[in-house]
C-alpha positions as semicolon CSV with decimal commas, in nm:
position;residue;x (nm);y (nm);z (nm)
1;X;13,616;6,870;-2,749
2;X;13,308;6,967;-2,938
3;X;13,002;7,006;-2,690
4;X;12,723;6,942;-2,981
5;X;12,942;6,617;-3,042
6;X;12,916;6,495;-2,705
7;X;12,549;6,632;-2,683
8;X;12,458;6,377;-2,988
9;X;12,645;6,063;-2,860
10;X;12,462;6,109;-2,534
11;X;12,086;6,158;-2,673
12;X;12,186;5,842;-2,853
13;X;12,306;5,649;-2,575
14;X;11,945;5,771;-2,415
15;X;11,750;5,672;-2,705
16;X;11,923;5,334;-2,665
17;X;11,850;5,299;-2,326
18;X;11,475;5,410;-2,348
19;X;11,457;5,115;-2,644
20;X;11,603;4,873;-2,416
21;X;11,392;4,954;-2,145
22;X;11,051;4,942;-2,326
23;X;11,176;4,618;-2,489
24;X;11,223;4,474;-2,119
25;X;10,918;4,621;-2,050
26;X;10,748;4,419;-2,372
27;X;10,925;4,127;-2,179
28;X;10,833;4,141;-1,837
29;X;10,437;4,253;-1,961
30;X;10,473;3,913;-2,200
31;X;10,576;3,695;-1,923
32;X;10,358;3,826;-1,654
33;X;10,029;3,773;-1,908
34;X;10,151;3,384;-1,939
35;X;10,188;3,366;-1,584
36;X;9,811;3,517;-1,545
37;X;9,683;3,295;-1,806
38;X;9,846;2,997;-1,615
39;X;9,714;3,079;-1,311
40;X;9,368;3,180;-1,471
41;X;9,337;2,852;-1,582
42;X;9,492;2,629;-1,245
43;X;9,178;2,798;-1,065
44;X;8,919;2,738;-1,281
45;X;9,032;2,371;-1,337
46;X;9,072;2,383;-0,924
47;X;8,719;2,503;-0,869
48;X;8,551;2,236;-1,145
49;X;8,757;1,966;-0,956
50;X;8,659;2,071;-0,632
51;X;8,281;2,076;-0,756
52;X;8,324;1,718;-0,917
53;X;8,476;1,579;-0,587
54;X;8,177;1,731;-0,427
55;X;7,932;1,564;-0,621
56;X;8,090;1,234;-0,589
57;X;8,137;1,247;-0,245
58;X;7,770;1,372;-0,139
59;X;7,564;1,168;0,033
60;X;7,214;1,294;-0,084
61;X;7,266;1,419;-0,498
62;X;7,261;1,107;-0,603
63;X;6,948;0,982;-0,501
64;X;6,858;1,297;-0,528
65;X;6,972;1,285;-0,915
66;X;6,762;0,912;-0,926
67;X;6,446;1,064;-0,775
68;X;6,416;1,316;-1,057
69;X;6,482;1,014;-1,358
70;X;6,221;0,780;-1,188
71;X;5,953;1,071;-1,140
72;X;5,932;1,059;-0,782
73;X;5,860;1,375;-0,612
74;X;6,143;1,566;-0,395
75;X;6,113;1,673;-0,056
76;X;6,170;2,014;0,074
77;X;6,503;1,963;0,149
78;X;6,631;1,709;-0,139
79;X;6,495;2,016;-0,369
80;X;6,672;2,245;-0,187
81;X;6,986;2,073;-0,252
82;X;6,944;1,999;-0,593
83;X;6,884;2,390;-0,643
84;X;7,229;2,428;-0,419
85;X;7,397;2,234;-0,676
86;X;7,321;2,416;-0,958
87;X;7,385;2,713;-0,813
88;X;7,731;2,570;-0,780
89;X;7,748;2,438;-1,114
90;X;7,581;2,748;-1,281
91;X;7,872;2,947;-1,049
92;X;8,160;2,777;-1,159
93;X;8,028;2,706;-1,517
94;X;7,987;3,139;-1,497
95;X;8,333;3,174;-1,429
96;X;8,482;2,933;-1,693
97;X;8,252;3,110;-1,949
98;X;8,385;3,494;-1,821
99;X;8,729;3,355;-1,808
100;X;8,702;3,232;-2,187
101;X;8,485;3,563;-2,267
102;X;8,798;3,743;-2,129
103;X;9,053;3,568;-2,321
104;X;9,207;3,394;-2,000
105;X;9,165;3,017;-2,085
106;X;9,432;3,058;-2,393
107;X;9,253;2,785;-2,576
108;X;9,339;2,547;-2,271
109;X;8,943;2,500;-2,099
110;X;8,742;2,210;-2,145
111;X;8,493;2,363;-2,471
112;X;8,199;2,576;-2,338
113;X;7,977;2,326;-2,529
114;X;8,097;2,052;-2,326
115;X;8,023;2,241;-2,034
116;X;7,691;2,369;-2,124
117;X;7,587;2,053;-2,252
118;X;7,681;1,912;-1,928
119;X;7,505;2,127;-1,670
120;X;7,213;2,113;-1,884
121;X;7,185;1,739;-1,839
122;X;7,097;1,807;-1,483
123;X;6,781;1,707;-1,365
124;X;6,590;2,078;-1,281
125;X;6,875;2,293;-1,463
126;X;6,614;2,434;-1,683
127;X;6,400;2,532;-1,370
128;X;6,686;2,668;-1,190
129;X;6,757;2,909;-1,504
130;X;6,426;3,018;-1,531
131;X;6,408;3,102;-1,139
132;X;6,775;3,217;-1,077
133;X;7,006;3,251;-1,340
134;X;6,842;3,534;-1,543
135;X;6,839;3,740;-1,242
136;X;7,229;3,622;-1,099
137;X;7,372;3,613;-1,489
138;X;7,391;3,819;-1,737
139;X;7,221;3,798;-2,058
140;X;7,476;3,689;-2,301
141;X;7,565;3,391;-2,074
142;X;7,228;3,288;-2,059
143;X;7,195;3,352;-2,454
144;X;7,481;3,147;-2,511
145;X;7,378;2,863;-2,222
146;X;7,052;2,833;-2,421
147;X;7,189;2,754;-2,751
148;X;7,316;2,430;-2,591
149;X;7,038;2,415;-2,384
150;X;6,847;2,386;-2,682
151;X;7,116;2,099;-2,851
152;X;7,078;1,920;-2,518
153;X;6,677;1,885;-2,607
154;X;6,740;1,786;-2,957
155;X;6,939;1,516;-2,874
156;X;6,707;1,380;-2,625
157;X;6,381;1,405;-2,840
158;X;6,601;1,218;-3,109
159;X;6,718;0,941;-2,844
160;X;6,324;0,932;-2,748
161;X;6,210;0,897;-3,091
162;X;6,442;0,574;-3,193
């Protein structure tokens, strides 16, 4: 028996087994990023839900909500709930946006327009930007919030105007 022979066949079988293990590696990795991505996107849809169910359920943002479209002044403590719930929004809205900016939504998040738009619809969003979300966010969020903040404005000055 030729020991070079044997030698070859068994750097082969190696070579063979190295390539099967870094394709089950390619595998596993694949599988565990859709997992990830699925997950990503169960607790970001969790979190919005759980803000939504929130808002329905409270017993003060509403006429909270209706004091700021009449006019009427807010009192200490309606204003300091209306500033709670944006920072709520603004926190969860943060973490769809970094979850998107990461790649982890896969395509599969409500649109960060539709978001934007939404939050900026708020009565005293605009005023809780200004006075906290510079400071808590960082700038490209805000950059990017603005450009629908700005779409949001545009659409009411043309709904004003008719």
């Amino acid at each position: 028996m030729n020991w070079d022979a044997v030698g070859a066949v068994a750097e082969t079988v190696g070579a063979i087994a190295v390539l099967a293990t870094l394709i089950y590696l390619a595998l596993q990795v694949r599988q565990a990023r859709k997992v990830q991505l699925a997950e990503s996107i169960r607790a970001t849809r969790a979190e919005r839900r759980e803000f939504f169910i929130s808002l329905r359920d409270s017993p003060f943002i509403h006429e909270i909500l209706e004091k700021c479209a009449s006019g009427i002044e807010l009192s200490y403590a309606e204003n300091n709930r209306l500033t709670a719930h944006h920072a709520a929004n603004w926190a969860q809205l943060y973490s769809a946006w970094l979850q998107d900016d990461l790649g982890l939504s896969g395509g599969h998040n409500t649109t960060m327009a539709a978001n934007f738009r939404f939050s900026w619809s708020i009565p005293g969003a605009e005023e809780f930007v200004d006075q906290y979300g510079r400071s808590l966010y960082p700038a490209e969020f805000i950059a990017e919030a603005m450009n629908y903040q700005e779409v949001h404005d545009d659409s009411e000055k043309g709904q004003n105007d008719a």
